[in-house]
ROKE-577030 format. One record per residue: z, x, y of N, C-alpha, C in turn; residue in one letter. Coordinates in pm, whole numbers, plus 50000, padded with zeros to 5 digits. Each point is the difference from the previous one (the first is absolute). Layout:
REM ROKE-577030
<site n_zz="Z" n_xx="X" n_yy="Y" ca_zz="Z" ca_xx="X" ca_yy="Y" c_zz="Z" c_xx="X" c_yy="Y" r="A"/>
...
This chain:
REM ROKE-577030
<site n_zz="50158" n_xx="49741" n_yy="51103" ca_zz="49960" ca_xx="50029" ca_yy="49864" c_zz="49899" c_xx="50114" c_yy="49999" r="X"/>
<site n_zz="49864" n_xx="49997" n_yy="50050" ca_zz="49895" ca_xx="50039" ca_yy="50038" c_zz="50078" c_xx="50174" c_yy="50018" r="X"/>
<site n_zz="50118" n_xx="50003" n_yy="50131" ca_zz="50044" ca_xx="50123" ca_yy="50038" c_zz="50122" c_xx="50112" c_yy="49888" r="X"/>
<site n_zz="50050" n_xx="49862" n_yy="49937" ca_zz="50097" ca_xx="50114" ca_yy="49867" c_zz="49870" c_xx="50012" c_yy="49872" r="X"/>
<site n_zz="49971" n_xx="49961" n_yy="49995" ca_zz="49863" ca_xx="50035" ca_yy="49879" c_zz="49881" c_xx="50088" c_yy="50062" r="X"/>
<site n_zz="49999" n_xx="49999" n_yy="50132" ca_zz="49916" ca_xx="50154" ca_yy="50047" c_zz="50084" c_xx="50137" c_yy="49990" r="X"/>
<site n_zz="50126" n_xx="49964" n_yy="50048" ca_zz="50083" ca_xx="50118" ca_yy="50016" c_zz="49977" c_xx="50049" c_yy="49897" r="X"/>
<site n_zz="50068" n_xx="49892" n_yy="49870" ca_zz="50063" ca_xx="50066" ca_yy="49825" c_zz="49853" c_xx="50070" c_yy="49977" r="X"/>
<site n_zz="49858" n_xx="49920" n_yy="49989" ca_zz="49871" ca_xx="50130" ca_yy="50033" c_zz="50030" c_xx="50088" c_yy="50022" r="X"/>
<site n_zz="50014" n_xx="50064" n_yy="50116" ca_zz="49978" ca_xx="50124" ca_yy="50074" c_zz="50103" c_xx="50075" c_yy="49898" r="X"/>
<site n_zz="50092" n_xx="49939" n_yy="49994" ca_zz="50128" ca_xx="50108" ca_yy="49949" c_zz="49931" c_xx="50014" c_yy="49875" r="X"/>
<site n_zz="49964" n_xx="49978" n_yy="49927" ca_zz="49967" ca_xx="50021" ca_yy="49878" c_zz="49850" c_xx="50059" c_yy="49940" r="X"/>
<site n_zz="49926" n_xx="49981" n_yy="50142" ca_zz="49871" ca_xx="50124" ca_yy="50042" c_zz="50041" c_xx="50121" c_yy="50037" r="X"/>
<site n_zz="50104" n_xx="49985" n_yy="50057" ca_zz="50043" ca_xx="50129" ca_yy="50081" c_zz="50083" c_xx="50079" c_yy="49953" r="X"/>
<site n_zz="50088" n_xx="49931" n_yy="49934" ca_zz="50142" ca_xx="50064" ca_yy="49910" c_zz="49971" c_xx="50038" c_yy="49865" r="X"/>
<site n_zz="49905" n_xx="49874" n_yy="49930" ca_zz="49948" ca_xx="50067" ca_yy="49878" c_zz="49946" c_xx="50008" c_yy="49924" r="X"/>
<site n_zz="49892" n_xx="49970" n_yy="50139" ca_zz="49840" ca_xx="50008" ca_yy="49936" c_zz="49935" c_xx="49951" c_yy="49937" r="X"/>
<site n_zz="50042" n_xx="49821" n_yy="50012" ca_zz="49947" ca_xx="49904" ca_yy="49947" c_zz="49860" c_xx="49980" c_yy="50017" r="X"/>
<site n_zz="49949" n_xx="49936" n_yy="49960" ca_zz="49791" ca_xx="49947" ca_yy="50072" c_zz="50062" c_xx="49825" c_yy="49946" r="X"/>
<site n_zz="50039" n_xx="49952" n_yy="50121" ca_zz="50061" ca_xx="49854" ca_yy="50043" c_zz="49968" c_xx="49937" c_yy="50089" r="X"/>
<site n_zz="49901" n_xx="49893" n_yy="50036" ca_zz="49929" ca_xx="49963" ca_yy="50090" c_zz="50039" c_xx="49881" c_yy="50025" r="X"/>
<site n_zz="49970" n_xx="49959" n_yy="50086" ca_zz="50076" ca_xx="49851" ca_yy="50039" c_zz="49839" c_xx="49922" c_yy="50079" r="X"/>
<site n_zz="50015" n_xx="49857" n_yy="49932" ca_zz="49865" ca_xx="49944" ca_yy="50013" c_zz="50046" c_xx="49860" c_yy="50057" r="X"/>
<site n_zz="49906" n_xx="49926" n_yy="50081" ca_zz="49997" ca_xx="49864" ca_yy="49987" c_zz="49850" c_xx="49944" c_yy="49951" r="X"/>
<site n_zz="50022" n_xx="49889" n_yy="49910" ca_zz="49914" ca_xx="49966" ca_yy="49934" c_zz="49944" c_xx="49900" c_yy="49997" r="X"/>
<site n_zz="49892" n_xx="49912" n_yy="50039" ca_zz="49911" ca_xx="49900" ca_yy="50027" c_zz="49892" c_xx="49964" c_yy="49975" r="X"/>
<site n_zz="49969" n_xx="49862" n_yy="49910" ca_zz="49868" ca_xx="50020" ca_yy="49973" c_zz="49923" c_xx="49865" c_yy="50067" r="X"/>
<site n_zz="49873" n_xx="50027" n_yy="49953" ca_zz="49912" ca_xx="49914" ca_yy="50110" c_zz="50038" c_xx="49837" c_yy="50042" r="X"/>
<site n_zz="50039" n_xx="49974" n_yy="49880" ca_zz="50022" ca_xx="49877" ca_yy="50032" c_zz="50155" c_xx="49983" c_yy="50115" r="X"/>
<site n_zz="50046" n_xx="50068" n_yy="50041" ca_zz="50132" ca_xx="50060" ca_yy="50077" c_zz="50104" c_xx="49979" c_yy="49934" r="X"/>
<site n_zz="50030" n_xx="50026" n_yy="49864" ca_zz="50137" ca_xx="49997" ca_yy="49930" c_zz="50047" c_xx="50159" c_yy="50026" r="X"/>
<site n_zz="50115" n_xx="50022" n_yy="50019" ca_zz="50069" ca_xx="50164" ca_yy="49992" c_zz="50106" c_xx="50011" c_yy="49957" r="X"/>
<site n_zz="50007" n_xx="50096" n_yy="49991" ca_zz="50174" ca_xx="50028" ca_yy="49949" c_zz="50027" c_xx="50129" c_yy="50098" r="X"/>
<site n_zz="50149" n_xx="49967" n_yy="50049" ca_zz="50039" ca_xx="50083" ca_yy="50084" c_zz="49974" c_xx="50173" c_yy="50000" r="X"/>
<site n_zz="50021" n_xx="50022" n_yy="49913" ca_zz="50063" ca_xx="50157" ca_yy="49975" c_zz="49943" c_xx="50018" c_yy="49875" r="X"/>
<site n_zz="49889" n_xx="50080" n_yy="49942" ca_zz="49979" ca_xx="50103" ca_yy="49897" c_zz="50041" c_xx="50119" c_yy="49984" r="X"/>
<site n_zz="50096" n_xx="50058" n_yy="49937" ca_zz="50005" ca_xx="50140" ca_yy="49975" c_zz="49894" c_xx="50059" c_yy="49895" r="X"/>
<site n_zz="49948" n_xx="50091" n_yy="50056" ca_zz="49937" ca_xx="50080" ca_yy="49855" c_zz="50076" c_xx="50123" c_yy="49977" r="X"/>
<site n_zz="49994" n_xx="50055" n_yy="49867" ca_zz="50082" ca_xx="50138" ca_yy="49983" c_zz="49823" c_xx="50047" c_yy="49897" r="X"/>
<site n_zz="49985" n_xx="50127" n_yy="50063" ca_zz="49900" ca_xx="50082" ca_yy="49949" c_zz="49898" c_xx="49891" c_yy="49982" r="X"/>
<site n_zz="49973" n_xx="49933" n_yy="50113" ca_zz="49858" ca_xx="49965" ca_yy="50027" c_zz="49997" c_xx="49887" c_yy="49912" r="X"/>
<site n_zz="50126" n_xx="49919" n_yy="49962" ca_zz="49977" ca_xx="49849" ca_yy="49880" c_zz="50075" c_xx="49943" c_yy="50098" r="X"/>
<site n_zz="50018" n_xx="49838" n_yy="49958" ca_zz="50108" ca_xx="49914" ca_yy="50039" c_zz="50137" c_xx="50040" c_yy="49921" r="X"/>
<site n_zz="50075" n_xx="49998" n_yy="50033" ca_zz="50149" ca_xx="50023" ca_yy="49985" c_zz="50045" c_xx="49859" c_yy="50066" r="X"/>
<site n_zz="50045" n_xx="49968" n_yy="50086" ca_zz="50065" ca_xx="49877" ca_yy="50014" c_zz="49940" c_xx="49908" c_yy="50143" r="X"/>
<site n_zz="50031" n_xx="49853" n_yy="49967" ca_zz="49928" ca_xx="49895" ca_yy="50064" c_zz="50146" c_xx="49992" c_yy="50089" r="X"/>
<site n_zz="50030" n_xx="49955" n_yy="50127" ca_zz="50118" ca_xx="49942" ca_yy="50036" c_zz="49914" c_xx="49890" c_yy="50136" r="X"/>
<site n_zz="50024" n_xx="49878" n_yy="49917" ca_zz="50014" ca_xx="49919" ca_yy="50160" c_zz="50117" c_xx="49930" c_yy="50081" r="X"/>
<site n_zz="50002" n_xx="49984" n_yy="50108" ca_zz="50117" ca_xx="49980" ca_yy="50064" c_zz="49950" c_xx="49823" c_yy="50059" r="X"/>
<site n_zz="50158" n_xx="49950" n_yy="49987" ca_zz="50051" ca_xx="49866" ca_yy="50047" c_zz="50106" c_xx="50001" c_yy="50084" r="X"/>
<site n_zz="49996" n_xx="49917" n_yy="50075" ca_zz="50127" ca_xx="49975" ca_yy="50094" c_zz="50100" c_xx="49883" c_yy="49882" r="X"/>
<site n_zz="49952" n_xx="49891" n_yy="49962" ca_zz="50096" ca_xx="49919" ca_yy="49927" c_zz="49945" c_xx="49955" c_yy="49888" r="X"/>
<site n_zz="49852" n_xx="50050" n_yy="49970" ca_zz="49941" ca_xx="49931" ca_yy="49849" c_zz="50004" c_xx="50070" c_yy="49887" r="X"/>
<site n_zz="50118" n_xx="49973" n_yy="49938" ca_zz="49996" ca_xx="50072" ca_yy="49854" c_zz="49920" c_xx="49927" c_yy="49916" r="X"/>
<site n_zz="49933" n_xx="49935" n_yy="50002" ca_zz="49896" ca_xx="49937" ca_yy="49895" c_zz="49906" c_xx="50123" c_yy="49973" r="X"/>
<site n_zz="49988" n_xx="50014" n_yy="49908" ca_zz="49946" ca_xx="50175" ca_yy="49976" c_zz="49816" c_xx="49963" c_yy="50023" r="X"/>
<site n_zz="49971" n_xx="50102" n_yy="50086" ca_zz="49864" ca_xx="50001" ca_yy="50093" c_zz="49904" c_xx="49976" c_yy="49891" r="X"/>
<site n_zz="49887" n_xx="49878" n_yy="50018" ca_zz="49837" ca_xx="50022" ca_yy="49911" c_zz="49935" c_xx="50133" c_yy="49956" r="X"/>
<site n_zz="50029" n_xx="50073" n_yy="50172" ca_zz="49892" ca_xx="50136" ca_yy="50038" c_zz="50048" c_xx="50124" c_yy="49886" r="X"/>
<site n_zz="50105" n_xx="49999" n_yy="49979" ca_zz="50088" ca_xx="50104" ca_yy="49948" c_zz="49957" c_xx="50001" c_yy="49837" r="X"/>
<site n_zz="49953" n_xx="49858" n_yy="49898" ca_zz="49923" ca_xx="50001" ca_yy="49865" c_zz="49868" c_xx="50032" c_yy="50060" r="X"/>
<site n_zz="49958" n_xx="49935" n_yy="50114" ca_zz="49827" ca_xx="50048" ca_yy="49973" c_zz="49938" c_xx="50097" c_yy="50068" r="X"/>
<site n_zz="50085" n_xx="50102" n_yy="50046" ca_zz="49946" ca_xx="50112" ca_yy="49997" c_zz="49965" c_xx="50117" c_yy="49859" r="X"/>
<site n_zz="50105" n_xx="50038" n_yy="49953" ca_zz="49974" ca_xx="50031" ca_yy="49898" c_zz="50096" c_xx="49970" c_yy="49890" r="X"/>
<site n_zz="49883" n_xx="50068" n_yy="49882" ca_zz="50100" ca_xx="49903" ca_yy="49888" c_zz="50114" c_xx="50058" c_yy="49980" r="X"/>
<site n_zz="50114" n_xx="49878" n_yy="49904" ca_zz="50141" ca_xx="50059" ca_yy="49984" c_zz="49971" c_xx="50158" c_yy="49900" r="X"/>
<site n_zz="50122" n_xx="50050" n_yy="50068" ca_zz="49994" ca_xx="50155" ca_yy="49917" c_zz="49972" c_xx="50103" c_yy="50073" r="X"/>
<site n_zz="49885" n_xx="49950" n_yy="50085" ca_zz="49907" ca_xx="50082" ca_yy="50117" c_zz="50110" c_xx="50133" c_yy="50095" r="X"/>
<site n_zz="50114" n_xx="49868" n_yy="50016" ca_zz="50017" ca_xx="50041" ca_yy="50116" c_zz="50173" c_xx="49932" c_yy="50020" r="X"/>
<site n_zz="50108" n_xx="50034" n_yy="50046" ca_zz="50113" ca_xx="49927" ca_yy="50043" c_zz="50005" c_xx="49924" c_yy="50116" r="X"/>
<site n_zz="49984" n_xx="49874" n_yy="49934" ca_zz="49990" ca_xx="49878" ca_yy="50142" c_zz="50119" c_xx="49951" c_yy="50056" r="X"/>
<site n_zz="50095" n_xx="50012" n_yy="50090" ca_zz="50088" ca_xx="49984" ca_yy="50064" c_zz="49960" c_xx="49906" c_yy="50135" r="X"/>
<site n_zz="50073" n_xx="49899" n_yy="50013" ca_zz="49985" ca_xx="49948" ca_yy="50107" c_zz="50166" c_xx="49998" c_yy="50095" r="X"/>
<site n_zz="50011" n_xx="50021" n_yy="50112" ca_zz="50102" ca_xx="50029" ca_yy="50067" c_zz="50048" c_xx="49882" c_yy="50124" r="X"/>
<site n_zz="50122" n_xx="49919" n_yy="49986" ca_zz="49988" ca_xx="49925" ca_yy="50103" c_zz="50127" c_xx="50026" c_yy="50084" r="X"/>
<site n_zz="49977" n_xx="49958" n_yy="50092" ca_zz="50110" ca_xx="50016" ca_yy="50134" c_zz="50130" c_xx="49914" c_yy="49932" r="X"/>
<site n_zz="49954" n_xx="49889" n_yy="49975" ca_zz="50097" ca_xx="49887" ca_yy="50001" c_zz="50021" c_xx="49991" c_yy="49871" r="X"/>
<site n_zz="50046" n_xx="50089" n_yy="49895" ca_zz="50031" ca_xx="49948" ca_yy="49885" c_zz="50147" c_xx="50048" c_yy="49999" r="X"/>
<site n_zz="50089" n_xx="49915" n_yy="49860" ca_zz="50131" ca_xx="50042" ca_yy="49963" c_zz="49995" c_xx="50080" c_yy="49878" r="X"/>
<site n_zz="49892" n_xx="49955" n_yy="49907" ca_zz="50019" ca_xx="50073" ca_yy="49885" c_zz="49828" c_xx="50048" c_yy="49945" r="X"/>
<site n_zz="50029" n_xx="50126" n_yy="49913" ca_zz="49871" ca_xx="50037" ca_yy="49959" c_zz="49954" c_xx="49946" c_yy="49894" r="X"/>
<site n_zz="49902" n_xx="50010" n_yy="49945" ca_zz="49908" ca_xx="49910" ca_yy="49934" c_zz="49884" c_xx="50064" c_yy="49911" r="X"/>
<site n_zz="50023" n_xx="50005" n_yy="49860" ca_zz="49863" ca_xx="50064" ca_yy="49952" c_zz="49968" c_xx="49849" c_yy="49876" r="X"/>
<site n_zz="49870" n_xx="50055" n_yy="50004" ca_zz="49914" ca_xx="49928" ca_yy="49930" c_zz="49957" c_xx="50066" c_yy="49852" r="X"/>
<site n_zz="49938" n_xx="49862" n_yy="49882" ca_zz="49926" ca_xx="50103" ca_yy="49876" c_zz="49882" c_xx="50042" c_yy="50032" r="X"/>
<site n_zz="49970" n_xx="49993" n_yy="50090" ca_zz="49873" ca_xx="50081" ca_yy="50032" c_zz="50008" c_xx="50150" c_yy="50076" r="X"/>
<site n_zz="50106" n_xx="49988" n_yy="50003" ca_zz="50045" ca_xx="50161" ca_yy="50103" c_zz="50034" c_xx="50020" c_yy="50124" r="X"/>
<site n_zz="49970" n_xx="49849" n_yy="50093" ca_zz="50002" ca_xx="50003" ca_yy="50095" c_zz="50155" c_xx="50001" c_yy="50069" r="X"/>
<site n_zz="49995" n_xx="50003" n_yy="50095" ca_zz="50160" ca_xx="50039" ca_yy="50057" c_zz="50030" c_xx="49976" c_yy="50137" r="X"/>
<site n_zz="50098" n_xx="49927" n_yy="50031" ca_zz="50034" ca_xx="49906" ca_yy="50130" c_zz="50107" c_xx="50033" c_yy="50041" r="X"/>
<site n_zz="50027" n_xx="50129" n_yy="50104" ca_zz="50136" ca_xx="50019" ca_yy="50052" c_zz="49994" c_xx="49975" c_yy="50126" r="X"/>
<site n_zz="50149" n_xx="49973" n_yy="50066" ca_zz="50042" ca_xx="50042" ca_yy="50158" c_zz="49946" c_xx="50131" c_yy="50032" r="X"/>
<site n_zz="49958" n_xx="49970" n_yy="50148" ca_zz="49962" ca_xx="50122" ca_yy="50088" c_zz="50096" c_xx="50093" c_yy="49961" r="X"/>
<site n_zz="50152" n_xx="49963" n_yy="50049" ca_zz="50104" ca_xx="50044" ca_yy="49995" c_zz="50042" c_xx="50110" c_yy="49918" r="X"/>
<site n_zz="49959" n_xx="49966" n_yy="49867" ca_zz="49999" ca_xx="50051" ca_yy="49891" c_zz="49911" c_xx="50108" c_yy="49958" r="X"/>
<site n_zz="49904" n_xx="49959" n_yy="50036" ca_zz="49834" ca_xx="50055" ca_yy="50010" c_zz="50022" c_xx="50179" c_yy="50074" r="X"/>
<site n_zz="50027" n_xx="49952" n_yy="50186" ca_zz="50018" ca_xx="50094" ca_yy="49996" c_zz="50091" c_xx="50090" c_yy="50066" r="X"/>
<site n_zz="50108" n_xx="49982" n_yy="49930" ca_zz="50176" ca_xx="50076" ca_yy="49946" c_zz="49930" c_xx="50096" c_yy="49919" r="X"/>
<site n_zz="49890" n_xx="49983" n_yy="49948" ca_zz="49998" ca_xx="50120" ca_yy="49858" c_zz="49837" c_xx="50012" c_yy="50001" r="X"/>
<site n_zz="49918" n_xx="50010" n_yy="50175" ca_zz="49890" ca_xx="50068" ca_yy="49945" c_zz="49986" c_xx="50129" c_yy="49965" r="X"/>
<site n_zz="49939" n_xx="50041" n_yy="49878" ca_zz="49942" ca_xx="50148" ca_yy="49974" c_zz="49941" c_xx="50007" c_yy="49892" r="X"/>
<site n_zz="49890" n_xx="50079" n_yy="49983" ca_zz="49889" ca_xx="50018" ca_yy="49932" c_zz="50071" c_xx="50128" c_yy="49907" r="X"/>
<site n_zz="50004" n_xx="49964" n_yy="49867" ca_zz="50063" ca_xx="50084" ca_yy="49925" c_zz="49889" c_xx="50110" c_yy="49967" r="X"/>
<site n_zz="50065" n_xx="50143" n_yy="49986" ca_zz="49870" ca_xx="50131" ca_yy="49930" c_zz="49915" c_xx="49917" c_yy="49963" r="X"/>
<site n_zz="49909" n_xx="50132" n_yy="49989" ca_zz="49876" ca_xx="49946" ca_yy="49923" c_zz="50038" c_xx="50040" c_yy="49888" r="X"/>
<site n_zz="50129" n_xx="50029" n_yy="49896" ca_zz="50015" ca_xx="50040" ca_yy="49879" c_zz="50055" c_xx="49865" c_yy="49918" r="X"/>
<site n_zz="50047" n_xx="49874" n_yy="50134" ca_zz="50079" ca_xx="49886" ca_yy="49951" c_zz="49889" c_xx="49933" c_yy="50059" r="X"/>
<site n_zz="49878" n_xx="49971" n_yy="50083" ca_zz="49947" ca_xx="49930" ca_yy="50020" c_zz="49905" c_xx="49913" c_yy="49898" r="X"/>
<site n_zz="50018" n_xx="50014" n_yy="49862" ca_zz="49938" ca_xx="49934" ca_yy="49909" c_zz="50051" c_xx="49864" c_yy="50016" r="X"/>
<site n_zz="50092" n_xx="49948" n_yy="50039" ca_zz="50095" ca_xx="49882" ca_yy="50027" c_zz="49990" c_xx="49971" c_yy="50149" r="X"/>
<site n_zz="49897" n_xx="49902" n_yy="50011" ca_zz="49972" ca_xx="49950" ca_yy="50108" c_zz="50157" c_xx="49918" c_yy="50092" r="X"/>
<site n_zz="50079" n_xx="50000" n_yy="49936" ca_zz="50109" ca_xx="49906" ca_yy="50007" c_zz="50122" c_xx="50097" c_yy="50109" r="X"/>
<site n_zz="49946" n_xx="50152" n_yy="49982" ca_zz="50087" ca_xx="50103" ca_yy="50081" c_zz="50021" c_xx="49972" c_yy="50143" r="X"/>
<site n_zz="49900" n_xx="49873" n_yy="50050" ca_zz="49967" ca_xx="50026" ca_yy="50165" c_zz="50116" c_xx="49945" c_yy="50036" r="X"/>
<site n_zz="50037" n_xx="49885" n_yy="49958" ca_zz="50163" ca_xx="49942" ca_yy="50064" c_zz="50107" c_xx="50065" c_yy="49936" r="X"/>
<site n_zz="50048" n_xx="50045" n_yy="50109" ca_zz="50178" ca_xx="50084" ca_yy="49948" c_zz="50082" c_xx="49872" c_yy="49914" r="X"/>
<site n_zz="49983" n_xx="49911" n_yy="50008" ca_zz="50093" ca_xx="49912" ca_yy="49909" c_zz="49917" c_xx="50040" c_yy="49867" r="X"/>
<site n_zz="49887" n_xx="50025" n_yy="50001" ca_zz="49956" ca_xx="50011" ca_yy="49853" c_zz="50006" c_xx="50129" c_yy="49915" r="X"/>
<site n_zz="50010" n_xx="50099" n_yy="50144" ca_zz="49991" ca_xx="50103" ca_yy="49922" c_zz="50127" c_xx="50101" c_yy="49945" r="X"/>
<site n_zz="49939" n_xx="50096" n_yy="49889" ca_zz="50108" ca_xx="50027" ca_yy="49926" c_zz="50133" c_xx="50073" c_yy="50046" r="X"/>
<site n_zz="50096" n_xx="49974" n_yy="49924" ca_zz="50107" ca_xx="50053" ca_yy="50070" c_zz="50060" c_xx="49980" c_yy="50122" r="X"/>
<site n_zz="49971" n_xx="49819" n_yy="50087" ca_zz="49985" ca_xx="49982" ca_yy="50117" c_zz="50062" c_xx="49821" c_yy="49945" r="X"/>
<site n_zz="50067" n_xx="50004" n_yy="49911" ca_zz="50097" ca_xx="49883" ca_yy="49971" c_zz="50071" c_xx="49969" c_yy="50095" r="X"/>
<site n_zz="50043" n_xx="50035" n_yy="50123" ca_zz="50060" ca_xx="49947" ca_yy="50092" c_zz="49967" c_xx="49951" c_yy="50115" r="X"/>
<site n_zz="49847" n_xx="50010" n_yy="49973" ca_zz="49926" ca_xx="49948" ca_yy="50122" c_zz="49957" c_xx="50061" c_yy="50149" r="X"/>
<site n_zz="50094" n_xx="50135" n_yy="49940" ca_zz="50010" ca_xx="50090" ca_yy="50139" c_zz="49839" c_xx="50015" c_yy="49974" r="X"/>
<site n_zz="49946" n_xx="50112" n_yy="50123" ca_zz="49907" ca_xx="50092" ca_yy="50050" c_zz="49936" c_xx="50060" c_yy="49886" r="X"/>
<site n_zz="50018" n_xx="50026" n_yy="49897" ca_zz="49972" ca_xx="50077" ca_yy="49898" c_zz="49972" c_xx="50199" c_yy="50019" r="X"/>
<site n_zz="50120" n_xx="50010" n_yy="50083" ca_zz="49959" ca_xx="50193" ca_yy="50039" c_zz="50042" c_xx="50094" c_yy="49857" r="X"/>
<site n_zz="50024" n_xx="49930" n_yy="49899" ca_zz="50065" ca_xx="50094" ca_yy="49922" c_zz="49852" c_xx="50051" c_yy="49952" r="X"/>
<site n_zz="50022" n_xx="50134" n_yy="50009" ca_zz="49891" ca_xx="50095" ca_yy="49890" c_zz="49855" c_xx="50039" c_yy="50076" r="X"/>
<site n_zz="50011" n_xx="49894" n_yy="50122" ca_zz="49922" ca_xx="50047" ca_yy="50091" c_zz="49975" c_xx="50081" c_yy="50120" r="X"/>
<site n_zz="49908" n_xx="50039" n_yy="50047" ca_zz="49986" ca_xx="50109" ca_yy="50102" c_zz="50056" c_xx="49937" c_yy="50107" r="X"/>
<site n_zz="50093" n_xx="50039" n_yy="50092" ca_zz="50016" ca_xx="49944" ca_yy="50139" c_zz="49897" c_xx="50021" c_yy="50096" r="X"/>
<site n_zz="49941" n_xx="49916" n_yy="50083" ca_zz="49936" ca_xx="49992" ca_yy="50128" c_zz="50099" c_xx="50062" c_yy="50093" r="X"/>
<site n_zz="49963" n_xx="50045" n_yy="50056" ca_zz="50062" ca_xx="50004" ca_yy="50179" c_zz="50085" c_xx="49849" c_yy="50031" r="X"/>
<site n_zz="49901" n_xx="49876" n_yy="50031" ca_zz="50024" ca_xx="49935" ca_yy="50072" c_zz="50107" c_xx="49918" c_yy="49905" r="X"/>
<site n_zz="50053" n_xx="50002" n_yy="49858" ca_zz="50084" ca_xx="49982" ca_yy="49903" c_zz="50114" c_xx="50065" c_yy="50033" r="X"/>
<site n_zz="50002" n_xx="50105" n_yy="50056" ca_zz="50135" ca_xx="50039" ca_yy="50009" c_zz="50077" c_xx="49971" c_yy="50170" r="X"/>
<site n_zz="49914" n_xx="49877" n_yy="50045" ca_zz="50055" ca_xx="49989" ca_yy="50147" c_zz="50043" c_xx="49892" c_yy="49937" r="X"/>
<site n_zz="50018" n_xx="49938" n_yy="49921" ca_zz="50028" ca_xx="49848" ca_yy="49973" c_zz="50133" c_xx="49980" c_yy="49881" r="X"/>
């Protein structure tokens, strides 16, 4: 997880000039959440990872409040995805990441761009390359 969500970073520092940071987050009392993205120095999205617990994570409401931020939690062992009225969102790894990429910063108002199943024009679940810059390491695959 940790290694396709550094890559989709780089490509998107490098290719086009995102300011996209990737955080882990912990506070004193030792609660964390896996993975913070920030885009231009805010939270942009929460993702914590499970091997088989889709019971959607405590850590993921009390970091920050709903709205803040797109809270996604990602598990190894799930069959089907899962959103909540609070915003929160429970997919397969699998799923997760078939379609990582960090959409422009012209579509990044929609925290929801980071999973290719979510993002636009990417109804089939593929990769989501339409409209985007190719990487190098995109066109070996």
């Amino acid at each position: 997880m940790a290694c396709a969500l550094l890559k989709e970073l780089h490509r998107a520092q490098d290719v086009a000039g995102e300011d996209i940071g990737l955080h882990y987050v912990r506070d004193k009392d030792g609660r964390e959440i896996d993975f913070l993205i920030t885009r231009d120095g805010r939270p942009w999205q929460m993702i914590e990872v499970q091997w088989k617990d889709a019971a959607p994570s405590a850590n993921l409401k009390r970091f920050l409040a709903t709205g803040t931020a797109r809270r996604l939690q990602v598990v190894g062992d799930l069959a089907q995805s899962k959103s909540f009225p609070d915003g929160l969102r429970v997919e397969p790894a699998t799923h997760f990441l078939a379609g990582v990429h960090f959409a422009p910063a012209t579509e990044h108002s929609d925290p929801s761009s980071l999973s290719g199943a979510d993002a636009p024009g990417n109804g089939s679940g593929a990769r989501g390359d339409e409209g985007r810059t190719k990487h190098p390491d995109d066109l070996a695959h």
